[in-house]
C-alpha positions in Angstrom: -13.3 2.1 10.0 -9.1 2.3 10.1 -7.7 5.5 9.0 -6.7 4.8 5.3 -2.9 4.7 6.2 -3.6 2.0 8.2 -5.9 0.2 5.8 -3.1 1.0 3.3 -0.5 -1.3 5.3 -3.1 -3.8 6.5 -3.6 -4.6 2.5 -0.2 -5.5 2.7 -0.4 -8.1 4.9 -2.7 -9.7 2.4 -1.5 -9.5 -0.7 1.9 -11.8 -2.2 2.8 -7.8 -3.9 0.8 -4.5 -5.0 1.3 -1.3 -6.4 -0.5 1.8 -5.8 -2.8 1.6 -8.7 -3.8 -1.8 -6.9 -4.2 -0.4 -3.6 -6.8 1.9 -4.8 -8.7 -0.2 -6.6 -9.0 -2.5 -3.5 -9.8 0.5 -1.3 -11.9 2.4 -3.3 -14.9 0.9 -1.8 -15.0 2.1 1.7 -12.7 4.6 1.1 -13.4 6.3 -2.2 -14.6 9.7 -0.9 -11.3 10.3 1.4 -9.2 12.5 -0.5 -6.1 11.1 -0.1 -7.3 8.2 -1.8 -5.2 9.0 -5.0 -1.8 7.6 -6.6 0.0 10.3 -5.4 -0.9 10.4 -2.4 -1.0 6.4 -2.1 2.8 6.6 -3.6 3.7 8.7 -0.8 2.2 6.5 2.0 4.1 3.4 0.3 7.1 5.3 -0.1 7.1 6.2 3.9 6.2 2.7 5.1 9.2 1.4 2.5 11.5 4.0 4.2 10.3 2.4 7.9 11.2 -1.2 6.8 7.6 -2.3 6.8 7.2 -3.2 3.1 10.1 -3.3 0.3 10.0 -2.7 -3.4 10.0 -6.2 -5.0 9.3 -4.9 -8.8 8.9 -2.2 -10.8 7.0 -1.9 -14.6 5.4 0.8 -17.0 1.5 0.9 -16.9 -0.5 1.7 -20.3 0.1 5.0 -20.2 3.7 4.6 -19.9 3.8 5.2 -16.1 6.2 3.6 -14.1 4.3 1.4 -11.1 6.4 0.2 -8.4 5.3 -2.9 -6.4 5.6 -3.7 -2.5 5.0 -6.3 -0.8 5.5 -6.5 3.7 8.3 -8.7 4.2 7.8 -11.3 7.6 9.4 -8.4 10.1 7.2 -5.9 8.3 3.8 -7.5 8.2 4.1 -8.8 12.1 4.9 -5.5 12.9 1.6 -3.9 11.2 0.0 -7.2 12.4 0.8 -6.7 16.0 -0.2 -2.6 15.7 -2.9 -2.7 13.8 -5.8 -5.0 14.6 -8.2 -6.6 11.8 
């Protein structure tokens, strides 16, 4: 099993675009009882891999609840660069 930051980034790869709620739900499976397997936590982790050009926001809307969910997605430098680090 990956550590979750790296199954985190790895989703990316995958996916056209996601959000954090999305990213959980996906993950939740084999990584439901990690604890940092929650939207803030998530945020952060896609925040920090946005900061070190491996994804980019590409939208942003309000969920139900009237939360703001902002969606990534790894542009072509970013996902060969989680591609060529972390191994499937």
């Amino acid at each position: 099993m990956k550590p979750l930051n790296y199954a985190i980034l790895k989703y990316f790869t995958n996916v056209e675009e996601a959000c954090a709620d999305d990213v959980i739900n996906e993950l939740k499976g084999q990584y439901g009882k990690f604890k940092a397997l929650n939207k803030k936590d998530v945020i952060t982790a896609l925040m920090t891999a946005e900061a070190n050009g491996l994804l980019e926001e590409t939208r942003f809307d309000m969920d139900k609840n009237g939360e703001l969910r902002v969606y990534y997605h790894a542009h072509e430098d970013g996902a060969a660069t989680i591609n060529r680090y972390i191994k499937d």
